[in-house]
KOLSE-9374 format. One record per residue (C-alpha): residue number from 1; residue in three letters; x, y, z. Coordinates in Angstrom, 1 decimal, padded with zeros to 4 digits, always signed. Layout:
! residues N
<i NUM&aa ALA&c1 X&c2 Y&c3 Z>
...
//
This chain:
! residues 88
<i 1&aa UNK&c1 +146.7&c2 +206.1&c3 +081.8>
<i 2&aa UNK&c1 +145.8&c2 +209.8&c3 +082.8>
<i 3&aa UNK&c1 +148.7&c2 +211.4&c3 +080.7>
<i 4&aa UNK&c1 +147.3&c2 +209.1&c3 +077.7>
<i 5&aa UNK&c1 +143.5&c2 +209.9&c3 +078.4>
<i 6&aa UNK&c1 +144.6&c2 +213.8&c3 +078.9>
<i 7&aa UNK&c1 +145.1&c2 +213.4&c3 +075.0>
<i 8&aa UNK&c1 +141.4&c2 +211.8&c3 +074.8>
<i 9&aa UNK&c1 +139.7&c2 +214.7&c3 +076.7>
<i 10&aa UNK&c1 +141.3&c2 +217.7&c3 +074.2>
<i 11&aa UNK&c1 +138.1&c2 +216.6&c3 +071.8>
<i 12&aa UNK&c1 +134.8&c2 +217.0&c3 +073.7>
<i 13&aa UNK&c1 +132.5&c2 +216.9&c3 +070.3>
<i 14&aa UNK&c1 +130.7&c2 +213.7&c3 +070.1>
<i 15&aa UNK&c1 +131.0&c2 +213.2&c3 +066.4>
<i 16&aa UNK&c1 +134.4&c2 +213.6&c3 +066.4>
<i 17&aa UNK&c1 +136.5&c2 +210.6&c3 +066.7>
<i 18&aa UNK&c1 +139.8&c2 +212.0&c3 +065.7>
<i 19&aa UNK&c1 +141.4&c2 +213.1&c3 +069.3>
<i 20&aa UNK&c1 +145.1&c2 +213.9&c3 +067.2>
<i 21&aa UNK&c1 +143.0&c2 +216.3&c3 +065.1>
<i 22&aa UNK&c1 +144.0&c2 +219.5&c3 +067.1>
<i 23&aa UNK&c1 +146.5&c2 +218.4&c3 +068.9>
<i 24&aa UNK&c1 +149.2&c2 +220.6&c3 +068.1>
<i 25&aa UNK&c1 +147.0&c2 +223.5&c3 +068.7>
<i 26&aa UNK&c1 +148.2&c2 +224.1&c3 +071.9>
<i 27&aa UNK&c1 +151.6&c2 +224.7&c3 +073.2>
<i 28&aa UNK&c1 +150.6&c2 +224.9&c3 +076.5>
<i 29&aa UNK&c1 +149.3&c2 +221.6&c3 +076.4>
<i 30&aa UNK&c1 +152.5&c2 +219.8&c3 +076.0>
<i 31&aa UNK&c1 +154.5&c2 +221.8&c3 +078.8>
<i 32&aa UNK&c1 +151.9&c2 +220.5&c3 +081.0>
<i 33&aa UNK&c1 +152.1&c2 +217.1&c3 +079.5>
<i 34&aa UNK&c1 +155.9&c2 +216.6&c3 +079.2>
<i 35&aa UNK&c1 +155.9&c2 +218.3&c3 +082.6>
<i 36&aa UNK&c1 +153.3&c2 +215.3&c3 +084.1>
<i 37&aa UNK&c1 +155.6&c2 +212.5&c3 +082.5>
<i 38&aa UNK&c1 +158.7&c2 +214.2&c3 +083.9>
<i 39&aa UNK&c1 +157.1&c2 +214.1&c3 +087.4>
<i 40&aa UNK&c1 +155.6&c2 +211.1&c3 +087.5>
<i 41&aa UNK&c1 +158.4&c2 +209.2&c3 +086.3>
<i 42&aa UNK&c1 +160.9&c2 +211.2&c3 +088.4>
<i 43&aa UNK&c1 +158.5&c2 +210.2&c3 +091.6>
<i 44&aa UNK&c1 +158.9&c2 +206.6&c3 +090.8>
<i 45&aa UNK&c1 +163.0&c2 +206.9&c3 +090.5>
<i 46&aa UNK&c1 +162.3&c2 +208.4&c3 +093.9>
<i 47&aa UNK&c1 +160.6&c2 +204.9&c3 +095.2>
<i 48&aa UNK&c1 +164.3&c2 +203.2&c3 +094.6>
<i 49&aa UNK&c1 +165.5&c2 +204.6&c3 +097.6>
<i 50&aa UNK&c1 +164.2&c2 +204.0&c3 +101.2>
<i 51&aa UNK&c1 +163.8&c2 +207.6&c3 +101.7>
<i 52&aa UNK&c1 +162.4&c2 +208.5&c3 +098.5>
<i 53&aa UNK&c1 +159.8&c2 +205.6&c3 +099.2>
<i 54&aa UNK&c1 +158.6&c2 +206.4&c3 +102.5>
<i 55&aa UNK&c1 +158.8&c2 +210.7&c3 +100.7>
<i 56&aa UNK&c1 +156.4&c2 +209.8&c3 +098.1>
<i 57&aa UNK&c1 +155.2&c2 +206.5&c3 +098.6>
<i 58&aa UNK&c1 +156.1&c2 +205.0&c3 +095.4>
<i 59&aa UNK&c1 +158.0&c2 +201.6&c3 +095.0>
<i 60&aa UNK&c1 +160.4&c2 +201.1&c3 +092.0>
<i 61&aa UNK&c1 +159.4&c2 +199.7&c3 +088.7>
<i 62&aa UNK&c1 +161.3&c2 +197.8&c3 +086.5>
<i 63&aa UNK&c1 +161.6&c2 +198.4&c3 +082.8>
<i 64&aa UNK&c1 +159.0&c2 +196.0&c3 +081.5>
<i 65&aa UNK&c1 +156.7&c2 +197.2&c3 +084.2>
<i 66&aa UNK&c1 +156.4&c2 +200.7&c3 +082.6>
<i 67&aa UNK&c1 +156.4&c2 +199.4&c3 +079.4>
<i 68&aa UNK&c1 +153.3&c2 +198.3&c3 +080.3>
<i 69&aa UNK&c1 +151.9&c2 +201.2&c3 +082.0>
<i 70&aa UNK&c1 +152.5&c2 +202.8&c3 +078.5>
<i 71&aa UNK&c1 +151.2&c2 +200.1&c3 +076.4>
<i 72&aa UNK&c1 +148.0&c2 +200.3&c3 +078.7>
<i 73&aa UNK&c1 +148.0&c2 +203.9&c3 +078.9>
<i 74&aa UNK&c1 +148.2&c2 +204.1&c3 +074.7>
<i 75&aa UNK&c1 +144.9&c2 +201.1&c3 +074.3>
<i 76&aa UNK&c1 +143.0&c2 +204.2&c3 +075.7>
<i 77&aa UNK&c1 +143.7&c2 +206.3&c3 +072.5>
<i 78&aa UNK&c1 +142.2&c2 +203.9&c3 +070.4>
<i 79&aa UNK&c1 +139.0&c2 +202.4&c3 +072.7>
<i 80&aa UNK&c1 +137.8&c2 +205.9&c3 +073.0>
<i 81&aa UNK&c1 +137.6&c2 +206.5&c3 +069.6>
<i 82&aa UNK&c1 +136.0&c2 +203.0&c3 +069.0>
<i 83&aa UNK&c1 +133.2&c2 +203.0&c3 +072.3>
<i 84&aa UNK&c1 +132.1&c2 +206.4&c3 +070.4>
<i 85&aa UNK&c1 +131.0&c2 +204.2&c3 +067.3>
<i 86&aa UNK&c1 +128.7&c2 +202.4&c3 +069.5>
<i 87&aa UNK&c1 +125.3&c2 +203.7&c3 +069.2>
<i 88&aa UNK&c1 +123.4&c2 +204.4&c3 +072.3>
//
């Protein structure tokens, strides 16, 4: 959910609600992004092994478990747009 809400946080104006508008604005951005993914998904290959587990303290996932993670992780890209709708 952080990489997905990292995408949320790149538009701090409260009137806007479109957080792709300047998305490719940055270059930097995405290193640090794709960079995230890569890690994060590399330190939960690493939970496979005994070694890598006790390393990092991850346990493997299977397939449909990060499916998930990225099906929950993308809901944030549309309920922050939507809970700024709701007047305070």
């Amino acid at each position: 959910m952080n990489l997905y809400n990292s995408i949320n946080c790149r538009v701090v104006d409260d009137e806007e609600k479109n957080v792709f508008k300047t998305l490719f604005n940055n270059s930097l951005f995405w290193v640090i992004l794709l960079g995230e993914l890569f890690l994060q998904d590399y330190m939960i290959t690493l939970g496979e092994s005994v070694i890598g587990s006790a390393i990092v303290g991850t346990a493997a996932l299977t397939f449909n478990q990060k499916l998930t993670c990225h099906i929950l992780g993308a809901l944030t890209l549309a309920i922050y747009p939507a809970s700024k709708m709701i007047p305070l």
